[in-house]
C-alpha positions in Angstrom: 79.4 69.0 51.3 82.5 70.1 48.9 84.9 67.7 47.4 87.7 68.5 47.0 90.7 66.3 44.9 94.3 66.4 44.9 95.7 64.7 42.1 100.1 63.6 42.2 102.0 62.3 39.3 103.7 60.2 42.0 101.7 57.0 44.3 104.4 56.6 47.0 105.0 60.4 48.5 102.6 61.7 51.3 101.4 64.8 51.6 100.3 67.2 54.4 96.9 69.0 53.9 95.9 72.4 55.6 92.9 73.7 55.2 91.9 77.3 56.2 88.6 79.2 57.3 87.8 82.3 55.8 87.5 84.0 59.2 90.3 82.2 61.4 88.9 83.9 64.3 85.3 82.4 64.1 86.7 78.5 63.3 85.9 77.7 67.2 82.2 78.6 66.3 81.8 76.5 63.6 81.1 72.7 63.2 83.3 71.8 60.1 85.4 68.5 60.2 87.9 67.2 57.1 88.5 63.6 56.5 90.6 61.5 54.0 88.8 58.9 51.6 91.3 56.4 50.7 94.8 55.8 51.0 97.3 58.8 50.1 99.7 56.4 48.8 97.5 53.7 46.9 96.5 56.1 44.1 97.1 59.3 42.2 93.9 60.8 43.9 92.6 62.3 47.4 89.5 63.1 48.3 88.9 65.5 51.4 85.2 66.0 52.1 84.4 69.5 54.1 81.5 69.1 56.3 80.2 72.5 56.8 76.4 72.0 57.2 76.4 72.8 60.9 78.1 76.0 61.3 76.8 79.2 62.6 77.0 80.7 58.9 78.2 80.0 55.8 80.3 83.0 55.2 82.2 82.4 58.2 83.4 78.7 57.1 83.9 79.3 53.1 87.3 78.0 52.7 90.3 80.9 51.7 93.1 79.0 50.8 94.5 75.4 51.0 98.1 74.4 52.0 99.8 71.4 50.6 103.0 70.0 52.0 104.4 67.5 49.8 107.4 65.7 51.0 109.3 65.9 47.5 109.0 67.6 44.4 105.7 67.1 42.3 103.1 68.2 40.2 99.9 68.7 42.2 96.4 69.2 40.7 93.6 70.8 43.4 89.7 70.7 42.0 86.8 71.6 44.4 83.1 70.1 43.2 80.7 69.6 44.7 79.8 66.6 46.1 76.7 64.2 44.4 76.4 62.4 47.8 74.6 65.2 49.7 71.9 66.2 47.4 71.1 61.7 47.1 71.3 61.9 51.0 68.5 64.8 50.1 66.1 63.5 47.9 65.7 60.2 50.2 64.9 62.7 53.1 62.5 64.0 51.2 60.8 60.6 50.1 60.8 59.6 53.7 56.7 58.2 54.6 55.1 60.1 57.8 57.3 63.2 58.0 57.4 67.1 57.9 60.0 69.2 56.9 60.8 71.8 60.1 60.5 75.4 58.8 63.5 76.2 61.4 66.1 73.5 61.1 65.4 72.2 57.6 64.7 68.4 59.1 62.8 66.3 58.1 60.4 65.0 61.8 58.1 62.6 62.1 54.4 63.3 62.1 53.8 62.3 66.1 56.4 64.2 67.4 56.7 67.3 65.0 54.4 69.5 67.4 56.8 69.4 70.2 60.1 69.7 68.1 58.3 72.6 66.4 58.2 74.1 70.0 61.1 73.3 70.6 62.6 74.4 67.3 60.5 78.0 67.9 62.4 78.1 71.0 65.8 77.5 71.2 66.7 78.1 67.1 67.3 81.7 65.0 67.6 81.1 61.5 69.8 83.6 59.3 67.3 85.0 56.5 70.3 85.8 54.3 72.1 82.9 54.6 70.3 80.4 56.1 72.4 79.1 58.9 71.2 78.1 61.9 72.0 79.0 65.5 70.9 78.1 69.2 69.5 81.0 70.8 71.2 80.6 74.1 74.7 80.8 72.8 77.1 84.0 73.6 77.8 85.1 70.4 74.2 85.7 68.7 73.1 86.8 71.6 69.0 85.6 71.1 69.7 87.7 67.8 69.2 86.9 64.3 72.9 86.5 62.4 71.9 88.9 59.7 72.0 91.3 62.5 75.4 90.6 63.8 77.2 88.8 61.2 76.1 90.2 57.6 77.2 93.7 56.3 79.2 96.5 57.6 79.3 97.4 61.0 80.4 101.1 61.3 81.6 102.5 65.2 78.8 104.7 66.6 81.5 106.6 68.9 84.1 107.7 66.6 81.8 106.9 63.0 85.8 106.4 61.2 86.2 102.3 61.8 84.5 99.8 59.2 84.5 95.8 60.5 82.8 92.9 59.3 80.5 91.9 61.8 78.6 93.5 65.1 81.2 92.0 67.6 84.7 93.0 66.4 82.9 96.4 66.7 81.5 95.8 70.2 85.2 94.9 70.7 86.6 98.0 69.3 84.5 100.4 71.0 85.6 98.6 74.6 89.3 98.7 74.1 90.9 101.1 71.4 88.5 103.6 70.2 89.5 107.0 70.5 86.3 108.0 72.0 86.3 105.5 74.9 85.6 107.3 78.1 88.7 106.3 80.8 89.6 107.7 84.1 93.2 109.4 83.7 95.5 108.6 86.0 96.9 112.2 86.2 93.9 114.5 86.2 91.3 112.0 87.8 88.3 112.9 85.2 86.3 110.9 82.5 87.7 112.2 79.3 88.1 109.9 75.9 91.5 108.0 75.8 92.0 109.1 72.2 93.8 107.4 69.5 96.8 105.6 70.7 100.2 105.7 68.8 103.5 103.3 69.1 105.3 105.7 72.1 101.6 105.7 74.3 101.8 101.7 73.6 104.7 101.9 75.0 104.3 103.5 78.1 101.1 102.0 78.5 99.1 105.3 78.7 96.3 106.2 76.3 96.9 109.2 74.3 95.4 111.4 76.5 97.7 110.2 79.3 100.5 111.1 77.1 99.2 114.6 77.2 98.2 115.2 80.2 101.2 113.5 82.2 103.1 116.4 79.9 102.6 118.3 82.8 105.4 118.9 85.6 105.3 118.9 89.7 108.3 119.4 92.3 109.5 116.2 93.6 109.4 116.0 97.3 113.4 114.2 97.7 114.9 116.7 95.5 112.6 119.6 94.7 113.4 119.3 91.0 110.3 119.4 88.5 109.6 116.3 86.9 106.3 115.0 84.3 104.3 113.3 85.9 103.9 110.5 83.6 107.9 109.9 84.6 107.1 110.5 88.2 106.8 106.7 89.4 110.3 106.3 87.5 112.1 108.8 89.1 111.1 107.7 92.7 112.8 104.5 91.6 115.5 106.1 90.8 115.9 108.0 94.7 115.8 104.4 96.2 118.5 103.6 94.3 120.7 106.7 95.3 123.1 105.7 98.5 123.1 107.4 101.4 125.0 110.4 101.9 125.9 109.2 105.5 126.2 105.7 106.5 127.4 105.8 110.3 129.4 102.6 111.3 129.2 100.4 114.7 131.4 101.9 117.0 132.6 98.2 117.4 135.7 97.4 115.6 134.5 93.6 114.4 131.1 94.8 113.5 130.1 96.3 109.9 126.8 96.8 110.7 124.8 100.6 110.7 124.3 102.5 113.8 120.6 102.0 115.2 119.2 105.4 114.7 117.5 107.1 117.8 114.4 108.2 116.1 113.8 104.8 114.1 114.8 102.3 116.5 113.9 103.4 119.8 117.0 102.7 121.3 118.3 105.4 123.0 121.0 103.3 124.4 122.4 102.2 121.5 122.0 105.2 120.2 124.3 107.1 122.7 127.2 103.8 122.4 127.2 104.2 119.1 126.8 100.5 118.5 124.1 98.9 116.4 121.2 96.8 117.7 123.2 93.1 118.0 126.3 94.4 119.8 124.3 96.3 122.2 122.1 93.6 123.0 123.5 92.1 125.8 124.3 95.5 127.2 120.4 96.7 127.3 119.6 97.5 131.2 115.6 98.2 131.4 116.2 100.1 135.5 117.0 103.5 135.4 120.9 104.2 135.0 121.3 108.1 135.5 125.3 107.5 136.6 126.2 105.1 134.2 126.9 102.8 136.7 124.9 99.4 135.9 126.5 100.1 132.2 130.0 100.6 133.4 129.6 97.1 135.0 128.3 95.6 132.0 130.9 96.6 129.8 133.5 95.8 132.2 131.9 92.1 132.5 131.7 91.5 128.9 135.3 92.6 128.3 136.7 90.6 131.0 134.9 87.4 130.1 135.8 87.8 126.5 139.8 88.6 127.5 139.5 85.4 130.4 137.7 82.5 128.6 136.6 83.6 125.1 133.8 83.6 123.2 134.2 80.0 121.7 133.6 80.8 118.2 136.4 79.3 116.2 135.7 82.1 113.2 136.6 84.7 115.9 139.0 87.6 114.3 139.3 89.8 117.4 142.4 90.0 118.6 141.3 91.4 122.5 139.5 87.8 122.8 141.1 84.5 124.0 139.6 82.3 121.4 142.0 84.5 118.5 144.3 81.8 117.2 146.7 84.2 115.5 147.9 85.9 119.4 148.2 82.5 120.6 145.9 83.3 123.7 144.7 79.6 123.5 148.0 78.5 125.2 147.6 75.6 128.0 148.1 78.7 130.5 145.6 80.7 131.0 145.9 84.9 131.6 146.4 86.0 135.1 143.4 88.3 136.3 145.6 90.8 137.1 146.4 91.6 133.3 142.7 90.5 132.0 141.7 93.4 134.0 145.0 95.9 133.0 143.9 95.2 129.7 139.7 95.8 130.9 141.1 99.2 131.9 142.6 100.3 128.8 139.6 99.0 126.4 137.5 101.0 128.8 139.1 104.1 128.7 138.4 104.4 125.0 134.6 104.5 125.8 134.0 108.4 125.6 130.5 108.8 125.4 128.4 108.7 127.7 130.7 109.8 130.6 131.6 106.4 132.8 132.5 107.3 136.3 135.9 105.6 136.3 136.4 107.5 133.1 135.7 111.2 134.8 139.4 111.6 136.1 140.4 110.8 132.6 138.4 113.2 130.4 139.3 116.0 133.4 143.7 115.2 131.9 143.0 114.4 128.2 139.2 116.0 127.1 136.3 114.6 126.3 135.6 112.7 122.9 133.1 112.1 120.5 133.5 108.8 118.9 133.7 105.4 121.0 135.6 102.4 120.2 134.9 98.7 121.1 136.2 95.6 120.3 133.6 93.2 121.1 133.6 89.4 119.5 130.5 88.9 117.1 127.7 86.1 117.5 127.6 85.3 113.8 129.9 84.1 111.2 128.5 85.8 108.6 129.5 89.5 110.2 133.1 88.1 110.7 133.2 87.3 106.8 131.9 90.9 105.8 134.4 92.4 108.4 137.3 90.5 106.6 135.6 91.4 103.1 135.2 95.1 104.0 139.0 94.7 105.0 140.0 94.3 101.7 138.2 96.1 99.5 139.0 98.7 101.7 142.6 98.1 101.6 142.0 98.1 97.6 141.1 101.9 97.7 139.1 101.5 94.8 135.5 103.0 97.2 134.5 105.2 99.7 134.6 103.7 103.0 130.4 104.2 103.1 129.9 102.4 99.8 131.6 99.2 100.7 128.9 99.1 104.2 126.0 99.8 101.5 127.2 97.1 99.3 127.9 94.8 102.4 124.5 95.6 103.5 122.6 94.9 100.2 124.2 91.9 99.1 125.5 90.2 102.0 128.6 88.6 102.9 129.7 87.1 99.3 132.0 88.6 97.7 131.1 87.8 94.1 127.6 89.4 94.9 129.0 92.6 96.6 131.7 93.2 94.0 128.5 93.1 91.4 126.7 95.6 93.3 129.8 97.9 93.6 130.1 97.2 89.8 126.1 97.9 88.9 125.6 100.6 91.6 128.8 102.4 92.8 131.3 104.9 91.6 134.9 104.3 92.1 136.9 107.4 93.7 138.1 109.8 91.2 
């Protein structure tokens, strides 16, 4: 046991003691414990005894350095002795009647029960030959192995014979993680090859340095065709998600921002052929077989005249071909004759080019056939009638391309704050 005294000129300031391990890294496998004799501020003197009789070995809990945090300026004197206590508390061990010193633990046993602690001792204790600490054979670290072995004298790496460390397990640890001849499995080439010393730019992109190497190497990238390393691959197919569309085909109905349900992805041919997305052809969907046209004709014809006749009842409503539209003053006390709900039926149907409606044959014989349909049906959710007034105007703005104000309504939503961001983070403006 070490004493150790810190003497201060002044008897009414505190101060903070730190005391530090020689290996900070091995303080969890030792036993030491520091306690204060006396009052710091009832004398000029503190005593601090260091326990260090039970640790795993005696190299490992030799005190480095000691910290002192005095609260105010003063003149400190440290002296470490050792202390007179420890070798009394030996000599009465060894006076004890009816005992016999253990050869593995240093203890002094009685004589009735020294046969079994001797077994015991033989069994479950190493003791260090150079140092003479003592440690339980079942514990992790000595691993049922004398700590001469592990913990005395240099430990040079077998693989790479170029790294010195201080004991067997920093070592063990070296040769699992960063020596340069550590077989890994490389990402790129798929073979068992050593990793190789690492430098700051392979920390960096988490490779080893054989990684670095070997991703050197270029392949053609399927979205492009333009060659790229193949340590950057997984970074450039990032940046292709990224990239809008080239294309971004709108519903063919006027209050609707939403994209056309592709043929080949969605299944729905109908839909498809209308032009419309998936909600606004919903409630047009017919599952019996409609070569003519006719069964859709009548749908269309229904929805429009409902819509014109009694509304959809959705206060947000923007169309202006439904009753429930405010700014028309359709929701007068009298109501539309059917004779102009279905005038005005005729003329939204007439705009429907594609597929051929057989009212609509007489027309395309006079004026052509088109290619692009228009609707104005009302929408179910007042979310879409926010993007369609928000598309509106940043449309009207002219700052972006018609197709990069659907993208951004499509990413981020109906808020405005969020889609401007995206147009600002993601978009270019038109030149």
């Amino acid at each position: 046991m070490s004493l150790i005294e810190v003497t201060k000129d002044q008897l009414d300031t505190e101060i903070e003691v730190d005391l530090r391990p020689h290996s900070p890294q091995l303080i969890h496998f030792a036993s030491s414990s520091v306690s204060l004799n006396g009052n710091p501020s009832s004398g000029k003197q503190i005593n601090i005894d260091v326990d260090v009789n039970t640790a795993v070995c005696a190299k490992y809990t030799t005190l480095e350095y000691i910290v002192l945090y005095p609260f105010e300026e003063q003149k400190i004197t440290i002296s470490i002795n050792e202390s007179s206590t420890n070798a009394d508390a030996d000599a009465d061990e060894d006076t004890k009647p009816n005992t016999t010193k253990c050869k593995d633990c240093e203890r002094r046993i009685p004589v009735a029960s020294f046969v079994l602690h001797e077994l015991h001792c033989t069994r479950n204790i190493l003791k260090c030959k150079q140092c003479s600490a003592i440690v339980p054979r079942d514990t992790n670290l000595a691993f049922s192995s004398p700590p001469a072995a592990t913990h005395h004298g240099t430990f040079t790496c077998d693989q790479c014979k170029t790294h010195e460390f201080e004991n067997y397990f920093e070592m063990v640890i070296h040769q699992h993680t960063s020596c340069a001849l550590k077989l890994h499995i490389c990402r790129f080439c798929h073979l068992s090859v050593p990793q190789g010393e690492a430098d700051y730019v392979d920390k960096t992109l988490g490779l080893s340095h054989h990684e670095t190497e070997c991703g050197g190497r270029t392949d053609i990238c399927p979205t492009c065709n333009n060659r790229v390393r193949l340590k950057d691959f997984a970074n450039h197919l990032q940046l292709h998600k990224l990239e809008l569309p080239k294309t971004f085909k709108m519903c063919a109905n006027e209050q609707c921002v939403n994209e056309v349900a592709a043929n080949a992805s969605s299944g729905n041919s109908g839909a498809h052929v209308l032009q419309l997305c998936d909600t606004c052809y919903g409630p047009l969907h017919e599952w019996r077989e409609d070569p003519q046209h006719r069964l859709l004709q009548n749908r269309l014809e229904r929805r429009y005249f409902l819509q014109l006749a009694t509304g959809c009842g959705n206060l947000y409503c923007n169309n202006p071909y439904c009753r429930m539209n405010l700014k028309n003053g359709a929701t007068s006390v009298s109501s539309p004759s059917t004779k102009e709900v279905m005038k005005q039926v005729l003329l939204l149907m007439q705009k429907v080019k594609h597929p051929q409606l057989p009212m609509n044959k007489s027309l395309e014989a006079k004026e052509g056939s088109g290619n692009d349909n228009w609707f104005s049906f009302c929408v179910t959710s007042e979310s879409m009638a926010r993007k369609k007034i928000l598309f509106d105007m940043l449309l009207s703005e002219g700052e972006f391309e018609k197709s990069v104000i659907l993208q951004a309504l499509k990413q981020a939503g109906d808020n405005e704050g969020n889609v401007r961001d995206w147009l600002f983070n993601n978009a270019e403006k038109k030149r």
